[in-house]
N, CA, C and O of each residue as an XYZ file, in Angstrom:
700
protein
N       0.853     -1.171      0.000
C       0.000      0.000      0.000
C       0.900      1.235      0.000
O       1.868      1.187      0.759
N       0.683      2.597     -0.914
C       1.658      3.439     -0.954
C       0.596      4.409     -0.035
O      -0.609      4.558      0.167
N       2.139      5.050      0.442
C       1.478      5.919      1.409
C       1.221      7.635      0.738
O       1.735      8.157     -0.252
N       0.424      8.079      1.534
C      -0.692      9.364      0.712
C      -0.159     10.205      1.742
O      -0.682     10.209      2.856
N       1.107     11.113      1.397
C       1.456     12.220      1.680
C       0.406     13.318      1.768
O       0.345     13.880      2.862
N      -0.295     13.660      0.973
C      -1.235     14.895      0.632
C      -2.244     14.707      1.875
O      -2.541     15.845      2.242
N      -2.769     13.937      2.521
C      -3.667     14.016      3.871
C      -2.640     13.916      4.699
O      -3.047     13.130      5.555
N      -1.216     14.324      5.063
C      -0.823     14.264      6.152
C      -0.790     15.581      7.021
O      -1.588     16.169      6.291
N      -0.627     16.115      7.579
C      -0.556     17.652      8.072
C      -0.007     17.473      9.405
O      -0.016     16.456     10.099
N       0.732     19.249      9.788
C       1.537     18.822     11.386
C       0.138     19.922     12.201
O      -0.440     20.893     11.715
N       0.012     19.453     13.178
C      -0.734     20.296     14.148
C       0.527     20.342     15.527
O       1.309     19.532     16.024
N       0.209     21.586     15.717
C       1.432     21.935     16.953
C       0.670     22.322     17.852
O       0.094     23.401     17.710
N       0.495     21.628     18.873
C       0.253     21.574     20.230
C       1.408     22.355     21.159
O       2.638     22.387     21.133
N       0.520     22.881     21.877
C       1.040     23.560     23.145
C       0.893     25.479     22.473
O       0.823     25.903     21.319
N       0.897     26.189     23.783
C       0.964     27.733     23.361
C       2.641     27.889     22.828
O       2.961     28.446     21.779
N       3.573     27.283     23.775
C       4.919     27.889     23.650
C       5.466     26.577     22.296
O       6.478     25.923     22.042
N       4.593     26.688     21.940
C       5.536     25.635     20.395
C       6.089     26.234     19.649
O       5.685     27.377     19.436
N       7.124     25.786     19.004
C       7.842     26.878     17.996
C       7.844     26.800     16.555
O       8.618     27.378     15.792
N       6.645     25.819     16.190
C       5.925     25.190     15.148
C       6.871     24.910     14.002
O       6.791     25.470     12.909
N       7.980     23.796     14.406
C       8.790     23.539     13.424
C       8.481     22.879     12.031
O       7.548     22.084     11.914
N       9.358     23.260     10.894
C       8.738     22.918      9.892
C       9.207     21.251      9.817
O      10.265     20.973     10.381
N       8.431     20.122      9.122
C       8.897     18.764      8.586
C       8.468     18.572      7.292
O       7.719     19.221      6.562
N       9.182     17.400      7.130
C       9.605     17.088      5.448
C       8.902     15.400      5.722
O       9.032     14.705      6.729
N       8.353     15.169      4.796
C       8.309     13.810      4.718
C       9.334     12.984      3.071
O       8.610     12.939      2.077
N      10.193     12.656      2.938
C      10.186     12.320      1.594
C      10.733     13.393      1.210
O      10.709     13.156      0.002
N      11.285     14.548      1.303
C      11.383     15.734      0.369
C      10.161     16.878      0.285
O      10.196     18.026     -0.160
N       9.256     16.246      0.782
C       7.885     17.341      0.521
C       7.687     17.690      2.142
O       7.618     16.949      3.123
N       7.623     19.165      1.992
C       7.211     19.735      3.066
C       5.669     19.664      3.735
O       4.762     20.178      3.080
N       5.413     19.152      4.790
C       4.463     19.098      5.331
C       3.619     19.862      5.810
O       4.104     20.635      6.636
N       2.314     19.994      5.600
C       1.443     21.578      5.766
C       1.099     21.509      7.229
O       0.879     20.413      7.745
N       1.028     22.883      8.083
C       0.924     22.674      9.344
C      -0.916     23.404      9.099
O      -1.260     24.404      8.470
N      -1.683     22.491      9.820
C      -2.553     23.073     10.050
C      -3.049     23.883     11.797
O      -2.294     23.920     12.768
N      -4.490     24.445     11.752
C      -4.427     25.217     12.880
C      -5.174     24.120     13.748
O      -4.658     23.656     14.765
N      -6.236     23.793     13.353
C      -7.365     22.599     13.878
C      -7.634     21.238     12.968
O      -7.524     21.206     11.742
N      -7.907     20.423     13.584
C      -8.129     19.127     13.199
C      -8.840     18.030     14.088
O      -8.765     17.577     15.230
N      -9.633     17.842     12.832
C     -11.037     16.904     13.275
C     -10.777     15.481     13.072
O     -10.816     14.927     11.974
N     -10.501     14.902     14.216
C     -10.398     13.301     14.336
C     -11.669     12.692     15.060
O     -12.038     13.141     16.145
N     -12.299     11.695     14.446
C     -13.585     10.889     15.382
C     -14.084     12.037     15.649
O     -14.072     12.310     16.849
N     -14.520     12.813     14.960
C     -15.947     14.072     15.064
C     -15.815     14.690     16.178
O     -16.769     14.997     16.894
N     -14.431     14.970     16.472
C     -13.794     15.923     17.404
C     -13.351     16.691     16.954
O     -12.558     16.209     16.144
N     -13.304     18.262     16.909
C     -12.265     19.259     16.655
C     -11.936     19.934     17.614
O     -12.577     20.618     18.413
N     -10.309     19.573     17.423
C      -9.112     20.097     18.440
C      -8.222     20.926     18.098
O      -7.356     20.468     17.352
N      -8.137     21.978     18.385
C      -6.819     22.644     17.957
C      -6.006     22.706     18.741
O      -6.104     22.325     19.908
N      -4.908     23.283     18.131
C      -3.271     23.336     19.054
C      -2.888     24.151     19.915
O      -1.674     24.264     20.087
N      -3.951     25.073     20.820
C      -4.222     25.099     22.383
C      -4.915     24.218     23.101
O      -5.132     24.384     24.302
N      -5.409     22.991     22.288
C      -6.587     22.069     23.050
C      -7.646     22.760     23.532
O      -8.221     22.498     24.589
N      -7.930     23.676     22.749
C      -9.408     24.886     22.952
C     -10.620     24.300     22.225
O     -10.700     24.161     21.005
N     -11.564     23.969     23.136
C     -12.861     23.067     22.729
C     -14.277     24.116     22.340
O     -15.432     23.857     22.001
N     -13.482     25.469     22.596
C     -14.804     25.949     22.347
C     -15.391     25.885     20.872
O     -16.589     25.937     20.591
N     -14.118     25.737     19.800
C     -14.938     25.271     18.355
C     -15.932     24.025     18.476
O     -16.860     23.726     17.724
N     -15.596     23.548     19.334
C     -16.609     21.950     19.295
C     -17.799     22.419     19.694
O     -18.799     22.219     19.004
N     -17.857     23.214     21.045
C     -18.935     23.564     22.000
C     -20.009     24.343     20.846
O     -21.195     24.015     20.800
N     -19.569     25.158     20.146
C     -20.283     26.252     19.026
C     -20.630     24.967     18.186
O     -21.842     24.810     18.334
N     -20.146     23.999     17.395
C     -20.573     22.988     16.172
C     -21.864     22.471     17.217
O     -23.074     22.646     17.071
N     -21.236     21.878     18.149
C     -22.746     20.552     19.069
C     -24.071     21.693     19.018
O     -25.038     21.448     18.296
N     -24.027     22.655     19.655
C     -24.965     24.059     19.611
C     -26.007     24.379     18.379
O     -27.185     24.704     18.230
N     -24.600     24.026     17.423
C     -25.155     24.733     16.341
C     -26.481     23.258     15.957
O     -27.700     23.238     15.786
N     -25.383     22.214     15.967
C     -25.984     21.281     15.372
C     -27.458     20.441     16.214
O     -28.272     19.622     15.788
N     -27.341     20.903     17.136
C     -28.597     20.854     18.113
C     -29.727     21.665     17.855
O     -30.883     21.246     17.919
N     -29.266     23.304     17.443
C     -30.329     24.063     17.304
C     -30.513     24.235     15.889
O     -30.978     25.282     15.439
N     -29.992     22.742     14.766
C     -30.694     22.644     13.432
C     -31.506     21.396     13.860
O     -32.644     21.587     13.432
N     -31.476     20.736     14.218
C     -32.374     19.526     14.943
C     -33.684     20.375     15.466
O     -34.770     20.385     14.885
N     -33.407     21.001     16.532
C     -34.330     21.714     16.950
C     -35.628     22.307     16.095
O     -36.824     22.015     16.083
N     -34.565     23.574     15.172
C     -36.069     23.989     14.115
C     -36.204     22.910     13.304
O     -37.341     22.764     12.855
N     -35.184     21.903     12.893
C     -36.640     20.673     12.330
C     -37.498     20.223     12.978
O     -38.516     20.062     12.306
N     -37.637     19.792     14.462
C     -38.770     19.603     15.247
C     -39.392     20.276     15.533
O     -40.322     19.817     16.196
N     -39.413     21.892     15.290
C     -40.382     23.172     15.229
C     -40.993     22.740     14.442
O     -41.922     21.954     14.632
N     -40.509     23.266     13.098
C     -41.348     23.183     11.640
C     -41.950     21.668     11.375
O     -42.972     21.494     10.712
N     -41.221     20.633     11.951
C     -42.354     19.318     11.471
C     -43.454     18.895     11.901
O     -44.355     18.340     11.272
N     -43.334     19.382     13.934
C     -44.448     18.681     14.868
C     -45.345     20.326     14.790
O     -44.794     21.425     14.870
N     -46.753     20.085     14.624
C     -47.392     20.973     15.126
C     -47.662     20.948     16.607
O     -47.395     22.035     17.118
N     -47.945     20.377     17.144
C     -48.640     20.130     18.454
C     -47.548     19.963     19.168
O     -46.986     18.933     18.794
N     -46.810     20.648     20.276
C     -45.755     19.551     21.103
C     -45.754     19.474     22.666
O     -45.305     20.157     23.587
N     -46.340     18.531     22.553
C     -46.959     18.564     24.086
C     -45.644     17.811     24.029
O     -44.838     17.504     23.151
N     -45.837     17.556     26.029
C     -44.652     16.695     26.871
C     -44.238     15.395     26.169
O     -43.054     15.198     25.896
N     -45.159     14.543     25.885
C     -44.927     13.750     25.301
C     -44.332     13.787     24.147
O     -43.603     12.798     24.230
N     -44.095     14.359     22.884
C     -43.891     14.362     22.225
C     -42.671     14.952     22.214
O     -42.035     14.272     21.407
N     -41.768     16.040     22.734
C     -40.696     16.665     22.799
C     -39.821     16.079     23.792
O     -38.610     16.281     23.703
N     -40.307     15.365     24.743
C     -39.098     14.423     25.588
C     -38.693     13.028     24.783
O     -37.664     12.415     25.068
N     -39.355     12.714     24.036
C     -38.373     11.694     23.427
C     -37.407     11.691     22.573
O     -36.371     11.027     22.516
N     -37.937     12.668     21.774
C     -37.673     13.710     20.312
C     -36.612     14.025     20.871
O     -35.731     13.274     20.452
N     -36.005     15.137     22.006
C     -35.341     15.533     22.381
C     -33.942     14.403     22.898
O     -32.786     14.496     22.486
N     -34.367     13.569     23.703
C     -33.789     12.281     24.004
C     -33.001     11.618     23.040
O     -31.886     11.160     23.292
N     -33.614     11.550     21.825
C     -32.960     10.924     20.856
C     -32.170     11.589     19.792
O     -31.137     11.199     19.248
N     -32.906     12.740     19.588
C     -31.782     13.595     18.360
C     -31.226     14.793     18.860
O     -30.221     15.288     18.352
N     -31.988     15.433     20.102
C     -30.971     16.344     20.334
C     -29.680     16.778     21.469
O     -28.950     17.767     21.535
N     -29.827     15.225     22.504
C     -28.977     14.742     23.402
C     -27.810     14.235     22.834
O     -26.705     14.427     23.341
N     -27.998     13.564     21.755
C     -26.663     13.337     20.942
C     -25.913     13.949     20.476
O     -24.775     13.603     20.159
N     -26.404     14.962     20.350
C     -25.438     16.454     19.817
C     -24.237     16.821     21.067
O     -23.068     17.195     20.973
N     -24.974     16.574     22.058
C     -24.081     17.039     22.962
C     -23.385     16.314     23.945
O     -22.594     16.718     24.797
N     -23.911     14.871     23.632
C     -23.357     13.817     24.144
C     -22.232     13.093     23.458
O     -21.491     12.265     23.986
N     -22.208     13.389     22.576
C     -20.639     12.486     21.635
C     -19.591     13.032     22.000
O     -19.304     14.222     21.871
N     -18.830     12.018     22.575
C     -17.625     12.226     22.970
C     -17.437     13.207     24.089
O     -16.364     13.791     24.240
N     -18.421     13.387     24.841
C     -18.522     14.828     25.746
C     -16.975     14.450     27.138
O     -16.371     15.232     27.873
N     -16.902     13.605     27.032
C     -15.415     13.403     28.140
C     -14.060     13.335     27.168
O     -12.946     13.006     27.576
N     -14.296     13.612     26.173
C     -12.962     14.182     25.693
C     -12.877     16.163     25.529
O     -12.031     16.980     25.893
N     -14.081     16.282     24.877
C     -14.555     17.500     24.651
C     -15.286     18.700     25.803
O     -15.636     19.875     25.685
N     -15.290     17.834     26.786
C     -16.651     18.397     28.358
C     -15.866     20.258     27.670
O     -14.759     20.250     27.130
N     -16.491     21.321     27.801
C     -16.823     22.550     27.827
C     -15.829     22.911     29.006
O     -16.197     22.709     30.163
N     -14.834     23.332     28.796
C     -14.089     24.234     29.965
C     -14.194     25.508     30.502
O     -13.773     25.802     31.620
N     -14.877     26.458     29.553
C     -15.716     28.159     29.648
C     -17.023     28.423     29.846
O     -18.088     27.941     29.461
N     -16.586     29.542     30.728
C     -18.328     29.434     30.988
C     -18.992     29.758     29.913
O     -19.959     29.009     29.778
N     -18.899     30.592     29.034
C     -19.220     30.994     27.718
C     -19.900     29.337     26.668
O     -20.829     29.207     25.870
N     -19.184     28.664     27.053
C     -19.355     27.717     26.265
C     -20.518     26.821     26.992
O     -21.427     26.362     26.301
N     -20.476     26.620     28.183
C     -21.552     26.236     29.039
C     -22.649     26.933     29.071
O     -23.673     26.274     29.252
N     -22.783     28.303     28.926
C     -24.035     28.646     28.517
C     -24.731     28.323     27.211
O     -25.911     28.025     27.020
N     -23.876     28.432     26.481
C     -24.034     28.230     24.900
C     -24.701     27.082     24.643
O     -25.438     26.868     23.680
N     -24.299     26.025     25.922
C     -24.946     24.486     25.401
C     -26.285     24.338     26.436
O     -27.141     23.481     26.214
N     -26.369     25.228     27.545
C     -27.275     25.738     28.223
C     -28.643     26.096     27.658
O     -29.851     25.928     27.827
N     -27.959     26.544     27.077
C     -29.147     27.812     26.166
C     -30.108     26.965     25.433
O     -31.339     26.966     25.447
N     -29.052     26.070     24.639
C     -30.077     24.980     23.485
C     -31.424     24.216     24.504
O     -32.645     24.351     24.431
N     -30.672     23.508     25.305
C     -31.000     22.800     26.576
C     -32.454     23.660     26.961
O     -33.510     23.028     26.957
N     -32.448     25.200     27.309
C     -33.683     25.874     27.720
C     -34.311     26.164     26.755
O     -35.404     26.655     27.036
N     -34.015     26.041     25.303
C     -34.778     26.234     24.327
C     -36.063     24.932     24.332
O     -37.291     24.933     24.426
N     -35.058     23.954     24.186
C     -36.017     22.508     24.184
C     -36.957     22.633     25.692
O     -38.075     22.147     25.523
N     -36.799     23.026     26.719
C     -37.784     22.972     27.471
C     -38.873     23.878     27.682
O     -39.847     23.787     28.430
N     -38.495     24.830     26.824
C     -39.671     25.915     26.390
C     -40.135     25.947     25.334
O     -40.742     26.948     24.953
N     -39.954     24.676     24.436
C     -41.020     24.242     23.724
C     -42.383     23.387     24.058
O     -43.311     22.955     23.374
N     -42.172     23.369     24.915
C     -43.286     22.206     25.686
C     -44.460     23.157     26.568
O     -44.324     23.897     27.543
N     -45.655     22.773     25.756
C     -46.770     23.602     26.283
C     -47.202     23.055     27.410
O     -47.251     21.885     27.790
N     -47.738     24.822     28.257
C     -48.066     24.039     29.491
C     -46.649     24.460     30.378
O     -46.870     24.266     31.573
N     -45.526     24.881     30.179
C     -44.919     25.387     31.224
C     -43.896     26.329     31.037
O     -42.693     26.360     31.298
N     -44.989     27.356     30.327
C     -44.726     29.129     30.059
C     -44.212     30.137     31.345
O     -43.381     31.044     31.333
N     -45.108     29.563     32.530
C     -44.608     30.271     33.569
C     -43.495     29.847     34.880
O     -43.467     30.342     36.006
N     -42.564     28.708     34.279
C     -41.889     27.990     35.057
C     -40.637     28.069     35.021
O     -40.289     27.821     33.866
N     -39.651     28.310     35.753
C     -38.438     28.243     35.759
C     -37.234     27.282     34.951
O     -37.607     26.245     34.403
N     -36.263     27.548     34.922
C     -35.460     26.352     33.606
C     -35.605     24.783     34.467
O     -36.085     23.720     34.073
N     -34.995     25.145     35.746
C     -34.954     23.859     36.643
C     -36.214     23.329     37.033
O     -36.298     22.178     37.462
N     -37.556     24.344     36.876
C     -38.632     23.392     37.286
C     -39.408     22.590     36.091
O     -39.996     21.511     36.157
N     -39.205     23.535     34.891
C     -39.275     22.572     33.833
C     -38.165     21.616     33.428
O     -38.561     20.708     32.697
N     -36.851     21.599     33.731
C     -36.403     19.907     33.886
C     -37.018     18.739     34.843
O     -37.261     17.555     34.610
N     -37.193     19.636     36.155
C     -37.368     18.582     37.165
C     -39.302     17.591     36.476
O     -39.680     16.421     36.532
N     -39.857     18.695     36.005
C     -41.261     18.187     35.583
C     -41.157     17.221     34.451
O     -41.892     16.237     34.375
N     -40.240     17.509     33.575
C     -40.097     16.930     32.232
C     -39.005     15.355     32.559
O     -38.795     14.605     31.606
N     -38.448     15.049     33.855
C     -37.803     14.392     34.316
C     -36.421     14.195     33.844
O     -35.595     13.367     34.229
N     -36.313     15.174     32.870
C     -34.802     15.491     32.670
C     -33.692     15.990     33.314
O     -33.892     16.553     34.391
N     -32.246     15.888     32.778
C     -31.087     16.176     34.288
C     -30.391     17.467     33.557
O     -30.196     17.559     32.345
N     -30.094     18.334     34.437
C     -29.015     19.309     33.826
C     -27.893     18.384     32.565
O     -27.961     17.176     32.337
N     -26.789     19.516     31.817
C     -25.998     19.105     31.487
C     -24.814     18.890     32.385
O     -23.899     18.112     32.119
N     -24.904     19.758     33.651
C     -23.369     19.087     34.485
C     -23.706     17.639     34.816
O     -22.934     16.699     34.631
N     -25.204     17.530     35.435
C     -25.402     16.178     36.016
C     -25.073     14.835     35.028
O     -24.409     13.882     35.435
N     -25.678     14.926     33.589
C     -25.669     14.501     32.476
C     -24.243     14.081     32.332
O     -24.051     12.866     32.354
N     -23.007     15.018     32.159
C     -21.341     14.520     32.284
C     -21.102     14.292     33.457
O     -19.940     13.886     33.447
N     -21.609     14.294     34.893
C     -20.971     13.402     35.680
C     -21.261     12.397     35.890
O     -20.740     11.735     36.787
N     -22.274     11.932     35.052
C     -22.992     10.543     34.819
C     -22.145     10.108     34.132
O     -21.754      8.968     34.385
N     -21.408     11.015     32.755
C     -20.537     10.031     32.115
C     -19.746      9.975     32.458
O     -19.231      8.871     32.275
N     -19.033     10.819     33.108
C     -17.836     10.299     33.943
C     -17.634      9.247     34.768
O     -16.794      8.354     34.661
N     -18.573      9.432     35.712
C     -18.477      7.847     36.721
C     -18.711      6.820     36.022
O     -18.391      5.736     36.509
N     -19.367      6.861     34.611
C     -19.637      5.701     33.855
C     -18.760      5.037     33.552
O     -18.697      3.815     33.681
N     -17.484      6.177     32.840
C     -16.159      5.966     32.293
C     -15.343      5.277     33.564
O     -14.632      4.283     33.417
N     -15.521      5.858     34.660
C     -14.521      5.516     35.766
C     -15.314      3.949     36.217
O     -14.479      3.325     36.872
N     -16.252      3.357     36.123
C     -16.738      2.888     36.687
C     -16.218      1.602     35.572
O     -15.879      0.539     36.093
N     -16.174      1.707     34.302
C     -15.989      0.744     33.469
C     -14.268      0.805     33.064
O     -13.881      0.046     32.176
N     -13.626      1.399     33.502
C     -11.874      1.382     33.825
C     -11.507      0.792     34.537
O     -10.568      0.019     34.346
N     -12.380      0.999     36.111
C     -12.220      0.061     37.152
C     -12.621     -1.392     36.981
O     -11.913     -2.349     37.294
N     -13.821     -1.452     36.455
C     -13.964     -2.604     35.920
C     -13.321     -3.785     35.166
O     -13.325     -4.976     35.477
N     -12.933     -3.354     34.418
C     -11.374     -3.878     33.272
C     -10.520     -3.597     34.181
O      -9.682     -4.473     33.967
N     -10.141     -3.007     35.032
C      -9.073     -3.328     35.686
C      -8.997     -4.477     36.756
O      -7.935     -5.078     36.921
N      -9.955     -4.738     37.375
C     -10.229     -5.662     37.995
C     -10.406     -6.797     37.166
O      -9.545     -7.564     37.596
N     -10.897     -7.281     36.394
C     -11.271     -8.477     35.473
C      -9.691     -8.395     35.143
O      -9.297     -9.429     35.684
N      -8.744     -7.884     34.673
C      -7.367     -8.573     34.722
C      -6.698     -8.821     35.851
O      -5.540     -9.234     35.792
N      -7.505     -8.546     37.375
C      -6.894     -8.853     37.988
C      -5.955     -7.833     38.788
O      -5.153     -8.043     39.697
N      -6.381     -6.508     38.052
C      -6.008     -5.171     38.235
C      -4.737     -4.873     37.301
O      -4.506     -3.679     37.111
N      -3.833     -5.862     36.660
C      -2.561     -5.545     35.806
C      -2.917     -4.286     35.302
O      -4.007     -3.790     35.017
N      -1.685     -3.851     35.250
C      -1.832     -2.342     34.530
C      -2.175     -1.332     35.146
O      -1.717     -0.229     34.848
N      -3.180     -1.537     36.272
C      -4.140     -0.326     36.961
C      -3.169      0.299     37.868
O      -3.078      1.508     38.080
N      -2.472     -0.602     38.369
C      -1.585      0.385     40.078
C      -0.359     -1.379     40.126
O      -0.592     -2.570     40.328
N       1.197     -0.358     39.737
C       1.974     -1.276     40.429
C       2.768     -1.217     41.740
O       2.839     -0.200     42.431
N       3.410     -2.483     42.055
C       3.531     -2.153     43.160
C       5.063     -1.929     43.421
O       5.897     -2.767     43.080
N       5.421     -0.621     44.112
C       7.077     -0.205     44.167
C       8.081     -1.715     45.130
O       7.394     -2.418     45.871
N       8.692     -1.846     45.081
C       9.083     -3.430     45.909
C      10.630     -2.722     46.645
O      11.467     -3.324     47.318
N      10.622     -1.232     46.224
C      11.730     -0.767     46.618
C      11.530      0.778     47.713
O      10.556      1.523     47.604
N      12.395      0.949     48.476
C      12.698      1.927     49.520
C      12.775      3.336     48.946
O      12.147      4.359     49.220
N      13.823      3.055     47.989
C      14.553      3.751     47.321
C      13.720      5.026     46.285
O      12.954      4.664     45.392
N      13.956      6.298     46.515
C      13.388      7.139     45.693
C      13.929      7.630     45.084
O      13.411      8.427     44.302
């Protein structure tokens, strides 16, 4: 199999990088600024707020399609809807990507209070009392669910080998 120079690119990580140039073969290699691996985009501060703005965006095109398609949207109809196409927006990959700014936490906030003020019947209610009614969880609660999930299934595999790998043990004094 020959290898395909033309999709290769350097991304330089870190602020203090000094973004050296490389050659593969004779051909100089293009440095890019961001790059999208597994429907992640990361750039070379590890700054997630481009991701936080795409999930947003791509939540609140989900969204006006479930405006413009459902006439009627009672409870029933917008908690599942919601559950299924517009939780995923903000659930993929959210423990590589979790939102580090507050800026960006509102941003995914916002979508979040949009969908619960579509639901007739609770015009005069607060963001949290229309989750708690609609039996839905914030988004912090939502990632620390996935977190302990993640931690919970690490520990897991670590134990089923018996723990190898997880924690060794020093057999020495000596530091």
């Amino acid at each position: 199999m020959k290898f395909n120079r033309s999709k290769c690119w350097i991304l330089h990580l870190g602020q203090g990088n000094p973004g050296y140039t490389y050659k593969l073969e004779d051909e100089r290699l293009e440095s890019i600024p961001v790059e999208r691996d597994l429907g992640v985009w990361v750039d070379g501060n590890l700054n997630r707020s481009q991701q936080c703005a795409l999930a947003a965006k791509r939540a609140n095109c989900v969204l006006g399609w479930i405006k413009h398609s459902i006439a009627s949207q009672p409870r029933e109809g917008i908690v599942p809807l919601d559950t299924a196409l517009v939780h995923p927006c903000f659930e993929y990959s959210v423990q590589f990507w979790m939102p580090q700014y507050k800026k960006d936490i509102q941003l995914l906030k916002c979508v979040q209070r949009r969908v619960t003020k579509r639901v007739k019947g609770f015009e005069g209610k607060t963001y949290e009392e229309r989750l708690r009614s609609l039996g839905l969880f914030t988004l912090e609660k939502r990632r620390l669910r996935g977190d302990l999930i993640t931690v919970h299934n690490f520990l897991k595999e670590g134990s089923r080998d018996g723990g190898a790998g997880l924690l060794s043990l020093v057999t020495s004094d000596r530091r």
